[in-house]
N, C-alpha and C positions, 0 to 999 in steps of 0.2 A: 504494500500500500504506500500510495506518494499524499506529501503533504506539500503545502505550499510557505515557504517564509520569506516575512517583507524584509528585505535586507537597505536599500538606498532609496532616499526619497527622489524625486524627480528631480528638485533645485538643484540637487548633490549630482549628482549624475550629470546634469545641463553644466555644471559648473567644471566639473572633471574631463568633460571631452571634449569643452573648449580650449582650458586649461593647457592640454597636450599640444594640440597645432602650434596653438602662442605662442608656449614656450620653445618648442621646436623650432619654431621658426626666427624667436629670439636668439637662440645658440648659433642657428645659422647665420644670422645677419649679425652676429656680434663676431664671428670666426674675422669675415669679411673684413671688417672693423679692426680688430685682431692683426692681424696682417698686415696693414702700416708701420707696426710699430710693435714686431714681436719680441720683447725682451728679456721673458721669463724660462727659465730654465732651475732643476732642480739638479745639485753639485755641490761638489767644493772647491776652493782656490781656481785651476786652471781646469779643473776634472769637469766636466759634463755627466750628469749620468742620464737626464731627461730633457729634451728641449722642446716646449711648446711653440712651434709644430714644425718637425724636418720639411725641404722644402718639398718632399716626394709629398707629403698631405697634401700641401696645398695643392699642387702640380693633379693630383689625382680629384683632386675635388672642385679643379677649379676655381679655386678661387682668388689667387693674384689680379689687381687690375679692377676690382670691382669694392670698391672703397666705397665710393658715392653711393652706388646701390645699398651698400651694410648699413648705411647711414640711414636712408630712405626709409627702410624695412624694419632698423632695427625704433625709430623715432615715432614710427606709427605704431607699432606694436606693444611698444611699453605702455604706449595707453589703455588699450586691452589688456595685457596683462593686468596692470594697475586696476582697471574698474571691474575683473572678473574677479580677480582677488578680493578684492575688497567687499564685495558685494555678497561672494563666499564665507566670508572671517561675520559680516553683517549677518547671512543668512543661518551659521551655526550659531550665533548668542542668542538670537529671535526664538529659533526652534527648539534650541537646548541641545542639538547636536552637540554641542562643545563637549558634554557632559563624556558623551564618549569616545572623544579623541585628546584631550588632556590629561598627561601620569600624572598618577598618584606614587605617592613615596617609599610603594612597592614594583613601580613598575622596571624601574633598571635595573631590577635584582633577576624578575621575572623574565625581564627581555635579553638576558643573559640567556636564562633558559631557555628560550626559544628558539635561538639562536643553536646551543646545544641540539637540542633535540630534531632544528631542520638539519642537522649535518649530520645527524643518525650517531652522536656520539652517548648522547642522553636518553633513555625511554621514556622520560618525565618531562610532559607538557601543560605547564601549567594554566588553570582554567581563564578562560576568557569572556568576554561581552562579547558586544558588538566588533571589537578590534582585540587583537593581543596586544599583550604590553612594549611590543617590539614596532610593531605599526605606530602606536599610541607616540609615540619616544619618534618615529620617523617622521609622519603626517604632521606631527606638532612641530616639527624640526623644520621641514618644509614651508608651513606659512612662515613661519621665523626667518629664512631664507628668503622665501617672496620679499617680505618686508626691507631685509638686508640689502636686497638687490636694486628694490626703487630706491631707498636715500643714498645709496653710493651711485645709483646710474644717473639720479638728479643731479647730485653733485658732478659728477664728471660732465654730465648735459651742458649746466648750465652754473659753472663754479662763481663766477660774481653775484647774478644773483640767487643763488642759494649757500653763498658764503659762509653761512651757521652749518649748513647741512656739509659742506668742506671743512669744516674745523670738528665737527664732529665726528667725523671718519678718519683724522689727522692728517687732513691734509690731501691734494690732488692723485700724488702717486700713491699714497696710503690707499682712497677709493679705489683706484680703478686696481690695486692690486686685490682687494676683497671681492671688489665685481669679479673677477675672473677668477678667483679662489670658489665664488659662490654658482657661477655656471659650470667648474670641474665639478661641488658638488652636486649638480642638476642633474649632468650627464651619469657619473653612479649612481644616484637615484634612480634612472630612467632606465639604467642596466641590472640594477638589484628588483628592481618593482618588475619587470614584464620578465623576469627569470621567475620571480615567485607567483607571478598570474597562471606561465605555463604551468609549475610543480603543482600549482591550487589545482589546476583543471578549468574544465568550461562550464563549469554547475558554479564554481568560485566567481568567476570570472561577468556572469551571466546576471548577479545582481548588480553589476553598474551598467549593464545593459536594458534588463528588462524590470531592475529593481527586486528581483526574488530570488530566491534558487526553490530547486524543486528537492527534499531527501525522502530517502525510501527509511519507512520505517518498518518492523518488525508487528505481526499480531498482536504480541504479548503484548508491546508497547505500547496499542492503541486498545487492547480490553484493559490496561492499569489504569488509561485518561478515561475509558469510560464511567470505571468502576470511581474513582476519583471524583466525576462530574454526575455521578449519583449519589453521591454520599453527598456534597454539598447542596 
């Protein structure tokens, strides 16, 4: 026997798969941007051991030469990002969403375990809501990030006048080094999340789609709700 459970409201879902393109297409036009003036690299002294980005990326992705475009794309699009975010962070305090996507003072303990037990090192997974304590700790990290992203992209936008919003970030090269600190963090996000969408399956997956999943449940388990819903 199948039951049915409401998993994602509609606003939540409208919000999530706009969210994607945005952002996507922010990374893209910010690479673009990127590319005038790549300076970042991970090393010591004269060593190299990472550099943001050999010229084979660019060369492969196309992108040299298209500065103006990054500009274009990426200046339009932060508004959307900006008003879909925001209107999201509005939409969970309104509904009480918040309730269960913000840790509690067990959840980094919990989200260790989780962690364990997706790499099959742990048998013990500890109980959840609507989110494990791992997602809870990630999602909330995320708007925290959104956030992070507009007053360092304003400030790099438009450093005179948001001069408070440059001095709060320490200054021109300080932002625009967190902006790109915080779209490396996008990109793992984006690689850790549709790895754990495939592992979930498509019944997981199926409530940001159609807002429910469908699970099969056992006889016993539906004469104990009976028996339960007689007694009361």
């Amino acid at each position: 026997m199948k039951r049915i459970i409401k998993k994602q409201p509609l606003a939540i879902r409208w919000f999530h798969w706009l969210n994607f393109p945005i952002l996507a297409i922010m990374i893209w036009s910010g690479i673009l941007i990127y590319w005038a003036n790549d300076v970042y690299w991970i090393g010591f002294g004269d060593t190299t051991l990472l550099k943001f980005f050999p010229d084979s990326f660019y060369k492969a992705l196309n992108v040299p030469f298209h500065l103006s475009n990054g500009m274009a794309f990426h200046f339009v699009f932060m508004w959307l990002f900006a008003i879909n975010g925001l209107l999201y962070v509005g939409y969970t305090l309104i509904s009480g969403e918040w309730k269960y996507l913000v840790p509690n003072r067990h959840s980094f303990k919990e989200a260790w375990q989780v962690v364990l037990h997706d790499l099959h090192i742990s048998k013990y997974k500890p109980m959840q809501t609507k989110y494990n304590a791992a997602q809870k700790i990630a999602y909330t990290s995320i708007i925290l990030m959104g956030f992070g992203s507009l007053i360092t992209g304003l400030a790099i936008y438009k450093p005179v006048q948001f001069g408070w919003l440059l001095q709060l970030t320490g200054g021109y090269e300080w932002a625009r080094i967190e902006h790109f600190a915080l779209t490396i963090g996008y990109v793992l996000f984006f690689i850790i999340h549709i790895a754990q969408v495939i592992k979930a399956g498509w019944n997981n997956f199926s409530g940001m789609v159609r807002g429910f999943e469908v699970e099969n449940i056992k006889k016993t388990e539906v004469d104990q709700e009976a028996v339960r819903e007689t007694e009361t």
